[in-house]
C-alpha positions in Angstrom: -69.1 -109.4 79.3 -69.3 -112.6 80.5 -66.4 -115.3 80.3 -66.8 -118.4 77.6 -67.9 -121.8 79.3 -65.2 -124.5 80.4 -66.2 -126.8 77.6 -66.3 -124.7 75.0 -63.2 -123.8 75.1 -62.1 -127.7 76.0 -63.1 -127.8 72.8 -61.7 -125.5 71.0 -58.4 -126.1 72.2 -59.3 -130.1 71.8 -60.4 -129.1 68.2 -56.8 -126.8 67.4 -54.8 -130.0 69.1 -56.1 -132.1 66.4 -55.4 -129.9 63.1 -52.2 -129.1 64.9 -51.3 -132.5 64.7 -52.7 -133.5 61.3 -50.9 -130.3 59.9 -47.7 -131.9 61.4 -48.7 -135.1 59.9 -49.2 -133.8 56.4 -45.4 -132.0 56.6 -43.8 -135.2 57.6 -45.4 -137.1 54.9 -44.7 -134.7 52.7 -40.6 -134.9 53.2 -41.0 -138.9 53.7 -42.9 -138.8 49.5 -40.0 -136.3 48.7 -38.0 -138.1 49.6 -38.8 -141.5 48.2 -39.3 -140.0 44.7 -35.4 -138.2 45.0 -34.1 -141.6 46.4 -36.1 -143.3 43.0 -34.8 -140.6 40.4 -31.3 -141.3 41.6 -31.7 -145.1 40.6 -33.5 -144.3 37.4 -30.6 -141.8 36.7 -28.3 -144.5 36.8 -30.2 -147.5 34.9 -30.8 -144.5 31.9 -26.7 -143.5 32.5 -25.7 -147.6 32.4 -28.7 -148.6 29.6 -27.1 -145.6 27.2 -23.6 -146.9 28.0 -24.5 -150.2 27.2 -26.4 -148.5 23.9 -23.4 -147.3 22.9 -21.0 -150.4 23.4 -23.5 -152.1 21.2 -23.5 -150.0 18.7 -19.1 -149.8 18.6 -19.5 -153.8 18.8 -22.2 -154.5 16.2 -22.3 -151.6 14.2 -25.6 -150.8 14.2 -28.4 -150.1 17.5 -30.2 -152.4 19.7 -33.5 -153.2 17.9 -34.8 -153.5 21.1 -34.8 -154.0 24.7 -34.6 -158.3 24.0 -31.6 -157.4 21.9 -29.7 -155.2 24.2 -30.5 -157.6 27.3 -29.2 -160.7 25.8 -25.6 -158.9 24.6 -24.6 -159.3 28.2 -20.8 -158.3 27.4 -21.7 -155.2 26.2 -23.3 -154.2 30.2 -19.5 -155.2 31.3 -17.3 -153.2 29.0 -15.7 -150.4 30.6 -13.7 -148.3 27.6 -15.3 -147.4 24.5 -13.4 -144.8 21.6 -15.2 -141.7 21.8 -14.9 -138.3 19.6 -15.9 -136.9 23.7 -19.5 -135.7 22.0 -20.4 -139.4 24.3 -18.4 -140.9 27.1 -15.3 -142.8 26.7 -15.7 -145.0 29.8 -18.0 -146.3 32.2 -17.0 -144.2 34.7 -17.3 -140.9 32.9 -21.1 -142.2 31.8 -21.8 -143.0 35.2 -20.3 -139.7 36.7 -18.0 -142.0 38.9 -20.9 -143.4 40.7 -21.6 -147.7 40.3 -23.1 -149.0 37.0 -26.1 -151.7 37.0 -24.4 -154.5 35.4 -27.7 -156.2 34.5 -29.9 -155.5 31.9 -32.6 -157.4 33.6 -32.4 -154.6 36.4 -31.9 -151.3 34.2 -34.7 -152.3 31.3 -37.0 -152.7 34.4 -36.8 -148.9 35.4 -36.1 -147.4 31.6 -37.2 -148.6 28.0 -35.6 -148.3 24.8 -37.3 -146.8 21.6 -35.8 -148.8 18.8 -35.6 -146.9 15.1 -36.4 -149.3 12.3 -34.5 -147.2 10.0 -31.3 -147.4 11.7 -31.7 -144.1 13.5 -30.4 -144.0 17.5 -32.8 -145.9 20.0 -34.6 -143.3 22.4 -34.7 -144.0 25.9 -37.4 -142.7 28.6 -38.1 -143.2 31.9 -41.1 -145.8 32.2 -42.7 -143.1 33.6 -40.7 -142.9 36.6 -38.7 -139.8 37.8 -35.6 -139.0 36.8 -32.7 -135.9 37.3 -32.8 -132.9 35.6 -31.6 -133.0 32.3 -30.1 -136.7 32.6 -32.8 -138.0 29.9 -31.9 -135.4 27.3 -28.0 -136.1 27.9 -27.9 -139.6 27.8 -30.5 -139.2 24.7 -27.9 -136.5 23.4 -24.8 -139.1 23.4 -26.8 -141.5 21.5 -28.0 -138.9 18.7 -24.1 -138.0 18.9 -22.9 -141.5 18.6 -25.4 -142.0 15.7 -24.0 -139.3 13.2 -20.3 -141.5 13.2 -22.0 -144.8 12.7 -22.9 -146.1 9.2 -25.7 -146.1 8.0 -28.2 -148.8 6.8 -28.8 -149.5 3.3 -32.7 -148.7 3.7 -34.8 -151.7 2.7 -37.6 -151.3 -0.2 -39.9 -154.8 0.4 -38.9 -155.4 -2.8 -37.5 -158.8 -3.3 -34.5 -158.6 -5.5 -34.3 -160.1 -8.9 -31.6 -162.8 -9.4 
């Protein structure tokens, strides 16, 4: 048997240097993306956590929900209130919406990173994500505190088109 050529096997360790190294590449890329997308769930966590306490001040203010995203941006008190009466089925502070980390005080900031389903018939506003990563389960328990907040408020008087008669 006769032993491989010198370049050949230049090569091959040449060649197994180079997928070596992308391979490395691909990991370290791979944790930077990771990364990134925790890093972005963690401030769409809290824009959904500060949007929903700001959904729910509305709501003990005005007695009725934001008809929209507009509606809840321009009630700029609502973003600063920090105690709210609560039956526990929804926060009773900021702090205990926010899990004692820092609210967004802006609405300009928080409607960028989550939207606002308004109900025309009075029903609690969804929120989502914008399609951007969030936590597990934070969507469906900020979701949860409105549908919880919604059973205590009243309820519209529904609206037929009808003009009324004098």
């Amino acid at each position: 048997m006769s032993a491989a050529p010198v370049g050949s096997r230049r090569a091959a360790l040449w060649l197994m240097g180079v997928f070596i190294t992308l391979a490395l590449g691909a990991f370290i890329w791979g944790f930077a993306v990771v990364d990134e997308v925790r890093a972005r769930a963690k401030r769409v966590d809290v824009a959904l956590r500060s949007t929903a306490w700001a959904c729910l001040v509305y709501a003990d203010q005005e007695q009725v929900w934001p008809a929209s995203d507009e509606a809840l941006a321009d009630a700029s008190a609502v973003w600063q209130e920090t105690r709210l009466p609560s039956d526990g089925s929804w926060p009773g502070t900021r702090d205990e919406a926010m899990h004692g980390g820092a609210a967004i005080d802006s609405a300009q900031v928080a409607l960028k990173l989550v939207g606002l389903n308004a109900s025309p018939d009075g029903a609690p506003p969804i929120l989502h994500t914008r399609g951007n990563p969030s936590g597990i389960g934070t969507l469906a328990e900020v979701n949860g505190w409105l549908a919880a907040r919604g059973k205590s408020l009243p309820k519209p008087k529904p609206t037929t088109g009808v003009p009324s008669s004098r």
